[in-house]
N, C-alpha and C positions, 0 to 999 in steps of 0.2 A: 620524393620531393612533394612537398603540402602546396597544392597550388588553389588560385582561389575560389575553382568548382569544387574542392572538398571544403574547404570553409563553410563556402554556401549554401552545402547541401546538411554538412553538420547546421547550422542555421535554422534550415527549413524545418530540421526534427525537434526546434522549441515548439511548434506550433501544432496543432492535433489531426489537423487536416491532413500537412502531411507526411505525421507518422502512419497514420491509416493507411494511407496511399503506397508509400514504401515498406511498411510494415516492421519499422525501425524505430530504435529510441537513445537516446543519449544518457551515458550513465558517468557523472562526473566526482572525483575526489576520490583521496589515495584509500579510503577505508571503502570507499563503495563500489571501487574497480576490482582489487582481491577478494572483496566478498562477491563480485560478478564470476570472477574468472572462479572460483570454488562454486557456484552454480552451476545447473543444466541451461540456462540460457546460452545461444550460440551467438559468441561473438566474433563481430566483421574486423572489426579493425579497434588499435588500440594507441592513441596517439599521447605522446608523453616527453617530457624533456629528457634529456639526453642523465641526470640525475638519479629519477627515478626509475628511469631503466636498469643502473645500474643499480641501483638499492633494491632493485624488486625482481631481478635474475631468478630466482628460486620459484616463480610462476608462468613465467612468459613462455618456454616451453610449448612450442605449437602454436604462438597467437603468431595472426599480422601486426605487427608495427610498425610505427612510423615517428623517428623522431619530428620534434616541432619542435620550433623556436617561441619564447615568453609569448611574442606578439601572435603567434596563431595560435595559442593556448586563449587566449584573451578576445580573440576574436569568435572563436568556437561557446565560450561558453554563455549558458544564460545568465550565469549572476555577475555579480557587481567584481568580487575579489578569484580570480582564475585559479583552479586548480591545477596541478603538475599534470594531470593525465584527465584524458579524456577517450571514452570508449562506445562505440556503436555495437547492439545488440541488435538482434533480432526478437519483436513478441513472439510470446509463445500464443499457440489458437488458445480458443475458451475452450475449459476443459469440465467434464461431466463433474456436480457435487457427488463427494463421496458419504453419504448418508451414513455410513457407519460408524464415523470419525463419532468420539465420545461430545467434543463440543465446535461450532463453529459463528460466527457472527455473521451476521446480515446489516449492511448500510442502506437506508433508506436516503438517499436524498445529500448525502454528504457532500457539501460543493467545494471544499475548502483543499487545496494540495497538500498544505500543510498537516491539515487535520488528517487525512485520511491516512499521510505517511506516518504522522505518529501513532495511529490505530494498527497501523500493518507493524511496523514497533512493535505492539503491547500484546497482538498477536501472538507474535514470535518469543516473545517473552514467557507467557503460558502458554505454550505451544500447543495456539489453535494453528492447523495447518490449510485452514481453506473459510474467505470471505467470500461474501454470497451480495452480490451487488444490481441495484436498483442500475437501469439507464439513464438516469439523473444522477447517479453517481459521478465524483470527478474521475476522470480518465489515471488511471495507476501509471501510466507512463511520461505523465506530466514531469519535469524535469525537479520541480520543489515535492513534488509527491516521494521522486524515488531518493534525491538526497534526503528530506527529510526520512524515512525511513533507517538509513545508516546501516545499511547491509541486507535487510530483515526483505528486501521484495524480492529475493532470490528463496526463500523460504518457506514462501505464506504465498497460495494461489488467491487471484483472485478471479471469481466468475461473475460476470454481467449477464442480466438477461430480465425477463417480467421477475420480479423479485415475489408479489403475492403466487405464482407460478413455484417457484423453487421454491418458497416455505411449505406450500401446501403441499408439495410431493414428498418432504421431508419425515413425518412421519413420527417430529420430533418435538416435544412438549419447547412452545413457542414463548421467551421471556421479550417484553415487550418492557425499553426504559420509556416511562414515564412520568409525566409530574404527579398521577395519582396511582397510587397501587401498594404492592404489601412492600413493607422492607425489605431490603435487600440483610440488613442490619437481624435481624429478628428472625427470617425465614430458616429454615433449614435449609442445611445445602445439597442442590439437585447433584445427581450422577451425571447429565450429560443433556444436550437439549442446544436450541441455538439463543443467542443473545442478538439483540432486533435493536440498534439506535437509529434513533429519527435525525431529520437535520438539525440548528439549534434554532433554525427561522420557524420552521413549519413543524416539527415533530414526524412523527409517523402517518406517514400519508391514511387518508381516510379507506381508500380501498383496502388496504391491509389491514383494517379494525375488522372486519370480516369472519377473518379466520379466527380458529381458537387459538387462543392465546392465554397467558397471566400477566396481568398488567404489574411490574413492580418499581420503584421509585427508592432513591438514595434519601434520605432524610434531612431536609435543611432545619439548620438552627439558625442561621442567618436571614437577610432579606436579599439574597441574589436573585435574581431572577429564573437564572438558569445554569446550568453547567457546561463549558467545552465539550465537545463529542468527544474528544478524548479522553479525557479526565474521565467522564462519564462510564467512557468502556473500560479505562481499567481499576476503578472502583466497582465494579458491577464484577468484571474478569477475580480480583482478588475473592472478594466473595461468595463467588460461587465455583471456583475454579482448584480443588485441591494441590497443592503447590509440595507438601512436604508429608 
């Protein structure tokens, strides 16, 4: 039976303080819970209508569950329109970069939940397997971080930590998006190295100008100002990332 200290405590892991503290995170909607449950993330409990229980028999094998009713479905979750199912994981610790990986990306500054879920997206898409994240970065278990992702944070690590730290140990010819720098368009395309997007407030923080790096830039025909972080990494990702 869902009584209303599980509500509350589902609740408390919209907030980042404290998933920290429990070391927990909420992973909601029918496509983002089987793509949890096919993960190594270890999960606690998996709360769902009585529906999708039965529609989804061919996973559940081994999980806690607990049916719920519409109205604790609703109450559980952070957005507006409730999903069928709703699931608590466990984070996983920060895990060492794997320097040998042919490419990976680094977030400098990405404050946006949405932005960073569709980056871990595009990620997984060209499968880079490991982002490399500034502490001003937004938290990867922000609840719009992992829906917006739509599977992909089971996939794509990401590590926090001094980010000018982890490029310089890297070892790996550093692409840094920029408003000024070679084509992305023109260049030749690298074998492997890491991909550096800045926020879209600030850019790339000034201490990380430092290191060595190639400064390179997407080509405006237009008068935008600037590009989505998003947009940005997977126009730079197609580019330099052999696909076929």
């Amino acid at each position: 039976m869902i009584t209303k200290s599980h509500i509350k405590f589902v609740q408390s892991l919209h907030v980042k303080k404290y998933r920290q503290k429990y070391g927990q995170f909420v992973v909601e909607g029918e496509k983002s819970v089987r793509e949890l449950i096919h993960s190594d993330f270890d999960i606690e409990v998996i709360y769902a209508s009585d529906k999708w229980l039965l529609d989804n028999q061919d996973v559940l094998e081994g999980q806690q569950i607990e049916q719920a009713e519409k109205k604790d479905l609703e109450r559980m979750s952070y957005f507006k329109s409730a999903s069928p199912v709703v699931a608590l994981a466990h984070q996983k610790k920060n895990v060492l970069p794997d320097y040998s990986l042919n490419w990976q990306l680094a977030l400098d500054g990405i404050n946006d939940p949405g932005n960073l879920g569709t980056i871990i997206r595009i990620a997984d898409w060209y499968g880079i397997k490991q982002i490399l994240c500034s502490s001003t970065t937004v938290d990867l278990y922000n609840p719009k971080t992992i829906s917006s992702t739509m599977g992909s944070f089971g996939r794509v690590d990401l590590i926090y930590g001094n980010l000018e730290e982890l490029l310089d140990a890297s070892g790996k010819p550093l692409y840094y998006a920029l408003m000024q720098g070679q084509s992305v368009v023109s260049m030749d395309r690298p074998t492997e190295g890491v991909i550096v997007i800045g926020s879209e407030a600030h850019g790339i923080s000034e201490g990380m100008m430092s290191l060595d790096h190639q400064a390179i830039t997407i080509p405006r025909v237009g008068t935008a100002e600037s590009l989505n972080a998003g947009i940005a990494t997977a126009i730079v990702c197609d580019r330099f990332i052999q696909t076929a």
